[in-house]
Each structure stands twice: as structure tokens, then as C-alpha cells.
TIVO-2410 file (N, C-alpha, C; in nm, 3 decimals):
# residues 92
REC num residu      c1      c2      c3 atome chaine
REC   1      X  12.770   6.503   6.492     N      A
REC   1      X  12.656   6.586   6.459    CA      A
REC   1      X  12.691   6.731   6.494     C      A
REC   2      X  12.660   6.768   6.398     N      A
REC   2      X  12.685   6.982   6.423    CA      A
REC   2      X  12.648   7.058   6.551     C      A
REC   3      X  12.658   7.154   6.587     N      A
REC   3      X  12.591   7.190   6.683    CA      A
REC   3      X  12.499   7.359   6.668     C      A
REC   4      X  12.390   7.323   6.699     N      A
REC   4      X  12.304   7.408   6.693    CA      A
REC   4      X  12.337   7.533   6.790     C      A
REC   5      X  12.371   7.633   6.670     N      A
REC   5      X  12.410   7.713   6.753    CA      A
REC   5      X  12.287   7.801   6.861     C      A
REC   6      X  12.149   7.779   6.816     N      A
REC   6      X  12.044   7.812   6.898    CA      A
REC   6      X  11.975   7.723   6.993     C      A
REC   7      X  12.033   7.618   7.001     N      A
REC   7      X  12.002   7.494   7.088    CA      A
REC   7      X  12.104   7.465   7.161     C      A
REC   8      X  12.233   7.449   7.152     N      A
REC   8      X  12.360   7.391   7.233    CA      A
REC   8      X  12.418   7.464   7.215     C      A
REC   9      X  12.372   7.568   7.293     N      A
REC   9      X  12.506   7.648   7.345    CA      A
REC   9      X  12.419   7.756   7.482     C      A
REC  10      X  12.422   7.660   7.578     N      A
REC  10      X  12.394   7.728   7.742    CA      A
REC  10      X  12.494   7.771   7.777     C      A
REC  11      X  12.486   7.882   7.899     N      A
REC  11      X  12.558   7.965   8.000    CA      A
REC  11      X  12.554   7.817   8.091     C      A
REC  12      X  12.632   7.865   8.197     N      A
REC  12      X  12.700   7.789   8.307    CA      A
REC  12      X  12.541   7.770   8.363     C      A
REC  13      X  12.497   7.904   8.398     N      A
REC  13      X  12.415   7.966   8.482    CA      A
REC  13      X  12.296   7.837   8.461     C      A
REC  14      X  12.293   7.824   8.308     N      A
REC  14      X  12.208   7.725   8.274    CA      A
REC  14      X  12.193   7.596   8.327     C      A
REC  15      X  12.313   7.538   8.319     N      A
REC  15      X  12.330   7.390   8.374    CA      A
REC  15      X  12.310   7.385   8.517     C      A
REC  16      X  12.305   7.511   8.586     N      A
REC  16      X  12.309   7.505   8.759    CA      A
REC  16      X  12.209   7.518   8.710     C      A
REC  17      X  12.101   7.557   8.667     N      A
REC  17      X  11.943   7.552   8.681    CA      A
REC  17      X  11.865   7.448   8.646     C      A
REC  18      X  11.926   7.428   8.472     N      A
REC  18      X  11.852   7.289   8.407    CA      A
REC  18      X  11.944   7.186   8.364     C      A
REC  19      X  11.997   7.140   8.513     N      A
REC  19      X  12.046   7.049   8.435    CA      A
REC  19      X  12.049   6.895   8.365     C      A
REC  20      X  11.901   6.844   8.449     N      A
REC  20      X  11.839   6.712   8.415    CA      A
REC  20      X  11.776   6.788   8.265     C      A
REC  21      X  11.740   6.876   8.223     N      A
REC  21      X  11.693   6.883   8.088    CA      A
REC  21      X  11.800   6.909   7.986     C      A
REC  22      X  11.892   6.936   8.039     N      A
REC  22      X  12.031   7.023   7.917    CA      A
REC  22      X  12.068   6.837   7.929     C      A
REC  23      X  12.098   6.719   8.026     N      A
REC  23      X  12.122   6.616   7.979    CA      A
REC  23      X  12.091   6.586   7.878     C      A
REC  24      X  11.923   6.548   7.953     N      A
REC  24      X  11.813   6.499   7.839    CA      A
REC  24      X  11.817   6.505   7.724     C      A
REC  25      X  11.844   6.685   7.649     N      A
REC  25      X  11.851   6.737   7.554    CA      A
REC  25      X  11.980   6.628   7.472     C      A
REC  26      X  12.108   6.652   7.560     N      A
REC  26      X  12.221   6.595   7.449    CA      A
REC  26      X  12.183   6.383   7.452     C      A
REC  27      X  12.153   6.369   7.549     N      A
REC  27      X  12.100   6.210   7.507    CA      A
REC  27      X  11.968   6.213   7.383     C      A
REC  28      X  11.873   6.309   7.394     N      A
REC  28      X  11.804   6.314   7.280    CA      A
REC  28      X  11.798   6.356   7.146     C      A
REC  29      X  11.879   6.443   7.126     N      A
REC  29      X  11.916   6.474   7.014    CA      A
REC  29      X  12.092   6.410   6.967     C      A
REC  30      X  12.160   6.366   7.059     N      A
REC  30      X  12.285   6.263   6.994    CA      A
REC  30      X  12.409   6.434   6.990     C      A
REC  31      X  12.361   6.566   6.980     N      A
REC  31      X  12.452   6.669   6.997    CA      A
REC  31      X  12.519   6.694   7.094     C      A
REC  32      X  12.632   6.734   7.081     N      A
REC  32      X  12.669   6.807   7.210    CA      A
REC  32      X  12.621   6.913   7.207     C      A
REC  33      X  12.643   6.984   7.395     N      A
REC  33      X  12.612   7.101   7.420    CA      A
REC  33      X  12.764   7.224   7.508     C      A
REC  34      X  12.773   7.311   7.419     N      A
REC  34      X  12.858   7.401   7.477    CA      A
REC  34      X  12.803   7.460   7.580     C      A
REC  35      X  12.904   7.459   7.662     N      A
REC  35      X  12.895   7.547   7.807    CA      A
REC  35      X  12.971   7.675   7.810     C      A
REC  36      X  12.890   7.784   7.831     N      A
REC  36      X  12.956   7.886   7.807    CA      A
REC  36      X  13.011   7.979   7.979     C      A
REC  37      X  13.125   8.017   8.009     N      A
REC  37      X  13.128   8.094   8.148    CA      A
REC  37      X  13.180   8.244   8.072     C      A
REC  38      X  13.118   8.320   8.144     N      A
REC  38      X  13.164   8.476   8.106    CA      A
REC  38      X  13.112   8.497   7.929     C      A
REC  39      X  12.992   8.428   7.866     N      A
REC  39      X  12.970   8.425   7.737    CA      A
REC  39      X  13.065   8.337   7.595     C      A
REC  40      X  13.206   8.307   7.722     N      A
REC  40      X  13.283   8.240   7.609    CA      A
REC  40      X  13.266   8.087   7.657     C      A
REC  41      X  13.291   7.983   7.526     N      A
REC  41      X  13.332   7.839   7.538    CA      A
REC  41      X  13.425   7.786   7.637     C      A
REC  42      X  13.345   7.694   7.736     N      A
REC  42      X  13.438   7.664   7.790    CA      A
REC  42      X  13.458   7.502   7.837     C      A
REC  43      X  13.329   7.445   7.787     N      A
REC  43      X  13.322   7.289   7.833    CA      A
REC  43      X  13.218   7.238   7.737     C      A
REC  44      X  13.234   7.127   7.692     N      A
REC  44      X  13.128   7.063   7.571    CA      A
REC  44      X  13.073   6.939   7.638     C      A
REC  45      X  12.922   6.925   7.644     N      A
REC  45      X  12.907   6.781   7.719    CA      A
REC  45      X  12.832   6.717   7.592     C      A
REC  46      X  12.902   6.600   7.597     N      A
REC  46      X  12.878   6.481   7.504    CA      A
REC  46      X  12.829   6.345   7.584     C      A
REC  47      X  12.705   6.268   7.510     N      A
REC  47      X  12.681   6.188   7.499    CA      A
REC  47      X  12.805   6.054   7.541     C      A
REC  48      X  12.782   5.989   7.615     N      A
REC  48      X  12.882   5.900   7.657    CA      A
REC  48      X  12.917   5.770   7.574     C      A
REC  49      X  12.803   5.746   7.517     N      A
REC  49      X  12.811   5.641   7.392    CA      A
REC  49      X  12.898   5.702   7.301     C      A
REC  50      X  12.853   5.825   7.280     N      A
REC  50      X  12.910   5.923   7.159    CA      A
REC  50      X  13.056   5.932   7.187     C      A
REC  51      X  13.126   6.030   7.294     N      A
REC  51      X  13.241   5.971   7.348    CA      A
REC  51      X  13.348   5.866   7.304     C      A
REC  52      X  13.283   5.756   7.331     N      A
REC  52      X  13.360   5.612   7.325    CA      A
REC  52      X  13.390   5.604   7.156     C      A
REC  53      X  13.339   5.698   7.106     N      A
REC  53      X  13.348   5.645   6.950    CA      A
REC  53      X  13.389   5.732   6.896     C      A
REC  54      X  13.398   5.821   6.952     N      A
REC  54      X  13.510   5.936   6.915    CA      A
REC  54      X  13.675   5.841   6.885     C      A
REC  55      X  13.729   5.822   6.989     N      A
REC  55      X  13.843   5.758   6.959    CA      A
REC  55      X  13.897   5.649   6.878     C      A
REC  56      X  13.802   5.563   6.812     N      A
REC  56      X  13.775   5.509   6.706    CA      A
REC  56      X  13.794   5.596   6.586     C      A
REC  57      X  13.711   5.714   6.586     N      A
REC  57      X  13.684   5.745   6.470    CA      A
REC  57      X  13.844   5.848   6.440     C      A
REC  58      X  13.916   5.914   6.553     N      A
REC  58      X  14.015   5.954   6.542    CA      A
REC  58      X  14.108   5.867   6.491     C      A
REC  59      X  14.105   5.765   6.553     N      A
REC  59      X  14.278   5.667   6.540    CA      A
REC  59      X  14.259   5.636   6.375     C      A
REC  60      X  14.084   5.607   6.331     N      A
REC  60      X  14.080   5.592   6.153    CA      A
REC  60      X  14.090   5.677   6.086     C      A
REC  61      X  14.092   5.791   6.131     N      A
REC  61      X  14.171   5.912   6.046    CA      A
REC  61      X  14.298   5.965   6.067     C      A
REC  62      X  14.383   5.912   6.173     N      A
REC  62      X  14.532   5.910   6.175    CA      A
REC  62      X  14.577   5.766   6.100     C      A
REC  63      X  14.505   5.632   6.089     N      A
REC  63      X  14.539   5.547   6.009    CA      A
REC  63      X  14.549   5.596   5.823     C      A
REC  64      X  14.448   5.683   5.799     N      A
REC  64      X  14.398   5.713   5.672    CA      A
REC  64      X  14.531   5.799   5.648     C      A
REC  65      X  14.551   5.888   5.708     N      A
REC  65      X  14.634   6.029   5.705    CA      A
REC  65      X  14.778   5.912   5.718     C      A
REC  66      X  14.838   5.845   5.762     N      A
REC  66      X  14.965   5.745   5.707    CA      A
REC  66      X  14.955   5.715   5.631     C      A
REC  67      X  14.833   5.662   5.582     N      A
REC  67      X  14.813   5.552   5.429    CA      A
REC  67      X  14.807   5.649   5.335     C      A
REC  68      X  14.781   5.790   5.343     N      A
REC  68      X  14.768   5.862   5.228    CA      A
REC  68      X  14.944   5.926   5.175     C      A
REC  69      X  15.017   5.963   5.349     N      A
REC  69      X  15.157   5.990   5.311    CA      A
REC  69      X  15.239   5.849   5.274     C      A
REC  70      X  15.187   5.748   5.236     N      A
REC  70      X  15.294   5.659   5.209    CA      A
REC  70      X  15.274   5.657   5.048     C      A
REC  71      X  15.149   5.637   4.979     N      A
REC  71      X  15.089   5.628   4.872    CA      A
REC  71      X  15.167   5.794   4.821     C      A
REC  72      X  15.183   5.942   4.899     N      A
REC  72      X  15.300   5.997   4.845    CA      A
REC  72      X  15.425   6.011   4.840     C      A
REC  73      X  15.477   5.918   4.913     N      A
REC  73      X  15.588   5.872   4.920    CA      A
REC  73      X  15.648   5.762   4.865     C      A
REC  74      X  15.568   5.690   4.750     N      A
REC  74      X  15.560   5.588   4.642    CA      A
REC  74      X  15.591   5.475   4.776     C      A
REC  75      X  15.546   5.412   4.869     N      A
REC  75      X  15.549   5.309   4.972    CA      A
REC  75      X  15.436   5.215   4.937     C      A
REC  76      X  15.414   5.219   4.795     N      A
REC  76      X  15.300   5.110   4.756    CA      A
REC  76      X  15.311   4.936   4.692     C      A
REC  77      X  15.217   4.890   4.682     N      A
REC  77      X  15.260   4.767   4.595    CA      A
REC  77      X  15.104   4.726   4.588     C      A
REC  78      X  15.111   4.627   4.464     N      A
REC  78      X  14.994   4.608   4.403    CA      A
REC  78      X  14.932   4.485   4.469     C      A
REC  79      X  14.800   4.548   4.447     N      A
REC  79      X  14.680   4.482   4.565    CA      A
REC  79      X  14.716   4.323   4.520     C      A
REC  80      X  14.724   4.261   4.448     N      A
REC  80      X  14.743   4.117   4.394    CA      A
REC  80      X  14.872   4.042   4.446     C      A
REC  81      X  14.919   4.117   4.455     N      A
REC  81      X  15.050   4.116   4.530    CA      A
REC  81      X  15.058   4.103   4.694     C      A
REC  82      X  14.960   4.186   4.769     N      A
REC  82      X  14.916   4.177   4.873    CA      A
REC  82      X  14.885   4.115   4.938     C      A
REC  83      X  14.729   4.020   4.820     N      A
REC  83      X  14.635   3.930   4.872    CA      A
REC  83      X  14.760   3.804   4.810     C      A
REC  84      X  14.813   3.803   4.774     N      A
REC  84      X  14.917   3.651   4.739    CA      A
REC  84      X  14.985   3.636   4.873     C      A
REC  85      X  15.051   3.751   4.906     N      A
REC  85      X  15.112   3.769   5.035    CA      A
REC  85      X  14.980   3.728   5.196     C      A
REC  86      X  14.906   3.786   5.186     N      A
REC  86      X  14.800   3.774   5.288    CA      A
REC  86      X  14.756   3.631   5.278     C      A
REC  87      X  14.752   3.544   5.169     N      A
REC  87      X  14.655   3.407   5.134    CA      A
REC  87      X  14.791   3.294   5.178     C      A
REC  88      X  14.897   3.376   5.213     N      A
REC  88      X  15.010   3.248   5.213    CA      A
REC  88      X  15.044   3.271   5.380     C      A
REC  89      X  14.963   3.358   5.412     N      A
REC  89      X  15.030   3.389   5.620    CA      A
REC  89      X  15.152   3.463   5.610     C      A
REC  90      X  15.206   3.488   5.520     N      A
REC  90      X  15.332   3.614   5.599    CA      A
REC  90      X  15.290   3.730   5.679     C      A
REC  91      X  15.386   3.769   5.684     N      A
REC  91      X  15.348   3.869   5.790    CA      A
REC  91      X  15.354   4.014   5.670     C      A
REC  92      X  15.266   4.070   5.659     N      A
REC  92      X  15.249   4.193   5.590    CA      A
REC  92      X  15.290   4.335   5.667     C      A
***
């Protein structure tokens, strides 16, 4: 989810003040929130559910990003071919 740049994005100063509500905020709305020191970015707090599924969603777009350089690298073969191979137990 995007981040609101008028909603998630507190000073430090902030989180030493509110910081049971700046939680609240990123468990309730599912966003993260930037932490800013000296006005610049310096720490993002995320949702912990959210987190865990981050790395999922990375490793399926480094899976995608192989499968797309092999398909240009002609490393293909036809899906029928596949599932004949897959329906008999070899190892694919």
C-alpha cells in the first residue's frame, strides 16, 4: 500500500511523543509510516503481518524475473510437453 505522504511521514520527535497512536495508525490503515530525523528518511515501520509477506512477494518476483530471462534466452518447451513430463514423475 502507498504511502500517504500527509499521513506517514512523522519526525522522530513524533514517535517519542505518539507512539501508541503512530502504531495504531500503521496496524489500522495496513501502511507504513516513515520516520523522519533532521527532516530526512530514515526508518519505515511496517506492520508485522505485512513484513512476513514481503519476502514472499520478493522471492515471486525474482522467480518471475528468471522465468522471463530464460523465455529470452529461448530456454523453453511446450506446456504439453511439460505436463507429459510432470504426469509421468520425472524430475522437471
Amino acid at each position: 500500500m502507498p504511502v500517504s505522504i500527509t499521513e506517514d511521514i512523522k519526525s522522530v520527535s513524533d514517535l517519542k511523543k505518539k507512539t501508541r497512536e503512530i502504531f495504531e495508525q500503521v496496524h489500522r490503515t495496513g501502511r507504513p509510516v516513515v520516520i523522519t530525523v533532521n527532516g530526512k528518511p530514515d526508518v519505515v515501520l511496517l506492520d508485522a503481518a505485512l513484513f512476513e509477506k514481503k519476502p514472499k512477494a520478493l522471492n515471486l518476483g525474482a522467480l518471475l524475473a528468471e522465468a522471463e530471462a530464460d523465455v529470452r534466452a529461448g530456454r523453453t518447451r511446450a506446456a504439453q510437453d511439460f505436463l507429459k513430463e510432470l504426469k509421468r514423475g520425472s524430475k522437471i
